[in-house]
Structures are given as C-alpha cells and as structure tokens.
C-alpha angles and dihedrals in degrees: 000000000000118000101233101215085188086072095069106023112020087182090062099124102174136019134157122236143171121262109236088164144044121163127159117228105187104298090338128078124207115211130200115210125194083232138007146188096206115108108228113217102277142149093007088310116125115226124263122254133205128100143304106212103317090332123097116228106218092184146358122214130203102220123202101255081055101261119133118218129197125212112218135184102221143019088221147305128280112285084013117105117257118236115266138179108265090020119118117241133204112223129190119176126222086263096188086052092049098045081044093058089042093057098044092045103047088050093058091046087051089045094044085055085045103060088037088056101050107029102011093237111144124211113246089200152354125215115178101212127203092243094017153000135235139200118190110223119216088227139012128272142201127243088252099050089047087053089049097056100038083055094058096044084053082054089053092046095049095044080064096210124176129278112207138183126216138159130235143167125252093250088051099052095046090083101044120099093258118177095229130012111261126264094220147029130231126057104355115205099220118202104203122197107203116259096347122054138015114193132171100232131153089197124111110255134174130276096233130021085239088068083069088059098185142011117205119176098217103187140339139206140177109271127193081320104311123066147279120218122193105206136173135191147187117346084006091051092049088048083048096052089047092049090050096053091039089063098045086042085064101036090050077051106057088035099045090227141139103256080239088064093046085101099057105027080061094049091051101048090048090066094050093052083048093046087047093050091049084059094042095049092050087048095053084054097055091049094037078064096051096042085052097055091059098050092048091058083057101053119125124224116255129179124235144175108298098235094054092066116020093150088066101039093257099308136089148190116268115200092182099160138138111251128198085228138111133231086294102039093053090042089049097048095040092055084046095053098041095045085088116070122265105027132131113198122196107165124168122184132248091207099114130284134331088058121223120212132190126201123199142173136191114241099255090060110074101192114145099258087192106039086052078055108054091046088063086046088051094063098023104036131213132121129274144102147184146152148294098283101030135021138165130183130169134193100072121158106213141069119279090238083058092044100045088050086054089052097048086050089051096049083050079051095056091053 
C-alpha cells in the first residue's frame, strides 16, 4: 500500500521515494513508489502531473490493493538513470495544476454547503473539469436561489476560515454532522471547513477558504431532473472574468455601444436581421420564378411509363442542369419549375463540394422523387431524403455532369 503524503500535506511539491515497481506498458512505464506525493483521479478529482526523477508522469492511478501508480513516458533520458525497482526516485509535482484542483475542489466543497445550508438541496456529484467544474444539483433552482447560495459561499471564502484535515472511523463519524453520508467504511479522512461543512474526501484542498479566492457560478441547465451547475473559482474565475470582458470589450467595439446597451442593441439588431431575411426571402422567390421560367423553356423531352403521365401521352418535360444556388435556392427553383403540370426537375449545385442536389416532380407525374434520390445516393453518396414529389440530399462525392447523366439513367429505370 502506498503511503499517500497528499493526505497529510496537499502543498507538498516535491519528495523523494524508493521504486517497488517498474512495468512497460508500450512506450510508456508505470512505476509503483513506496510513497508518493501525486494525487491519483479520484472523487471527481483529475491526477497530478510533474516528473519522477527525468521521466514525466502523464497519469496516477489508485489501484484497488491501495497502491498508486504513475504512468510515465520514459524510464529516463539518455546519460539519466532508468527507473528501476529498489532504486530511490525525486519527485516534483505540477504545482500550478495542483493549486489549480485545491482550489476547485475546496470551493465545491464551500458551494455544495452552501446550497445544503440555505435550501437543504444536496449535491448527487461532482466532476473538476479542465475549463470548468460542475455540481449536479438534486433538484432544480432559480436564479435567485442560485445567487443566493453562490453569495454565501463568497462569504465563506472571504471570512478565510480554516480548512482543516482530520481522520475518523466509521463509527465515529457516524455521529458528526457530515454533509453526505460517506461512500466507505473504514477510516474516513474528514476536510473540515471551520464553522460551516464536514465532508469524507480523499481529494487535496486548501489550507484556508481565502486560498480559493473567488466562486462564480458560470452557467447553469436541467439534469436528469435536478440541475447542473457550471462553476469556477480562483485563478479560472479571474481567466473567466478576462475572457468575458474581453468579449464585451469587442462587441462595444464593432456596435459602438455602451457595454449597458449590449442587451438591447442585440435585440435590435435581431429583428432587423429578421425583418431583412423576410425581404430577402421574398426576393429569392421572385427570382427563383423568373429563373424558373427560363429553365422550364429549356427542358428536353424524356419518355416515360404511360401511366405516370397520361396527361402528357407518356412523356415529360426534364429540367436536369447545374445551378450556382444553395439547399434553398435549388428547393425554391425546383417548387417554382414543377408547380406547372408535366415537369421532372433534377438540379445540383455548383456551390463547392459536397454537391447538393435537389429532385422534383409536377403532380401529374408520378415518378418516385425520393426513390430517383436515393439511387444517386447509392452510388454518390451523401445524406438526405424526401418524398414522392420532392426530395433533396447533399454530401455527394462526384461532378454535377456525373450526377445529372445518373439521373437521367434513373428516370429511364422508373419506366
């Protein structure tokens, strides 16, 4: 069993131990120390990182017969000692990712109390994120209530009590005010901040509630119905608070705004955007028409089963082309053409690869639009579907010249 220093002393950066395993594991070695100072992932807690000796360690593992390993990517440099079992080993921990982790953690553990104090609401699970951390909530909260409860974990933070870190038995523990009922039995490590939560945790946490600095709740979303909450705290929460005024600094920038007006200068310019798109969509549809019109003049002649278009003594009009449009221009021209009797409509765009094509039919021609589609899918490729009169699909990997001579051949397959 490995003795964890962490336990006892989570600033610990650096500490000098004696090799009982070496195992290779591809290009990498995992090495097992008599003691050690690296956190293993654990209790939503990712592992340190830093050196043993001239080797990185790129994870620690807490194995089940209470050993830690660490994965390393090297045994050692050239002209540097390997590591070998019996030999004694330097170690020196990441120390900006630890202090990083503390001061995460503690401040979970310091908004989790908070939300139990004041509404009574316990937190199902904690994960610390790279970027963020979450807490899911058991139930969901306002935005008053969530205010409310970051303000008095702030309280807690700026009082700077002491965080303190003691061992118990199960039995013990059993009668002290813990916030959640323990996961084990056994001796239970306890992290106690002063006057206001008790919690079992094996993680690394700070020595006062000043080292977390600052809690912000970022965000916040339903969760198997409870809640989510996105929170960041200390050195995150400053690079948080940079990137968002980074990001108003800009926007007041390109609008020309006080960052007070942001709201409504967005909100203003959403409806004219809305209001333009309204006018641009009508205008695509006037020029789809003529554009239309002028396609439709163009169509070639094709046979087809008698019964598919009786109207038209077996045969219909086929408008296949190439088209400079997107999804909705080809949608668009393609209604417009078909709209009149007697028209088959095959149109792929010249935007840029993957091509998009769209198939249409005029309601007195009852050839299958998707079933032509998905035969040019089947040899194309792409995504896309519809139904008998109209269907559109995109991705395909092929020219439009390629594309418009498989759908003739498909129309020529439906007679």
């Amino acid at each position: 069993m490995t003795d964890r220093l962490y336990y006892l002393d989570p600033y610990l950066r650096a500490f000098d131990a004696t090799i009982e395993r070496v195992e290779p594991r591809g290009d990498l070695a995992v090495v097992t120390l008599d003691r050690t100072a690296f956190y293993p992932s654990s209790g939503g807690q990712p592992f340190d990182t830093g050196l043993l000796g001239a080797s990185r360690v790129v994870d620690v593992v807490d194995e089940e017969d209470g050993s830690v390993v660490h994965v390393v990517e090297h045994a050692g440099d050239a002209g540097a000692p390997s590591l070998q079992a019996g030999a004694s080993v330097h170690g020196e921990i990441d120390w900006p990712r630890r202090f990083d982790h503390m001061q995460q953690h503690t401040g979970q553990h310091v908004l989790s109390a908070a939300f139990d104090h004041l509404f009574n609401v316990r937190t199902v699970s904690f994960h610390l994120g790279a970027a963020v951390s979450t807490i899911d909530l058991a139930r969901e909260m306002s935005a008053a209530e969530i205010a409310a409860a970051e303000a008095e974990a702030n309280r807690i933070v700026w009082e700077d009590r002491p965080v303190g870190i003691r061992f118990a038995t199960a039995e013990e523990a059993a009668a002290m005010p813990l916030r959640k009922e323990p996961a084990r039995g056994g001796t239970l490590r306890l992290i106690d901040v002063e006057g206001f939560d008790l919690s079992a945790c094996g993680g690394t946490h700070v020595a006062r509630t000043g080292g977390i600095g600052v809690i912000a709740v970022a965000s916040w979303e339903r969760f198997k119905g409870g809640q989510r909450l996105s929170f960041l705290c200390g050195g995150r929460a400053l690079g948080g608070y940079h990137a968002l005024r980074d990001s108003v600094a800009s926007a007041v920038r390109l609008l020309s705004v006080l960052p007070a007006e942001l709201p409504q200068t967005i909100e203003r310019l959403q409806g004219e955007a809305k209001a333009q798109q309204r006018l641009l969509g009508g205008l695509q549809t006037e020029l789809a028409r003529y554009r239309a019109e002028e396609l439709a003049a163009a169509a070639e002649e094709v046979s087809v089963a008698p019964e598919a278009a009786a109207a038209t003594g077996g045969t219909a009009r086929l408008v296949a082309r190439a088209v400079d449009a997107d999804a909705l221009g080809l949608k668009a021209l393609a209604s417009a053409i078909v709209s009149k009797p007697g028209y088959i409509v095959v149109l792929v765009s010249l935007s840029g690869p993957p091509v998009v094509a769209a198939v249409a039919r005029s309601a007195d021609v009852h050839l299958s639009s998707q079933k032509l589609l998905s035969a040019l899918q089947a040899t194309f490729g792409g995504r896309g579907g519809g139904k008998g009169d109209f269907a559109q699909g995109g991705g395909m990997n092929g020219s439009p010249e390629a594309i418009l001579a498989a759908a003739r051949q498909g129309i020529r397959a439906q007679q």
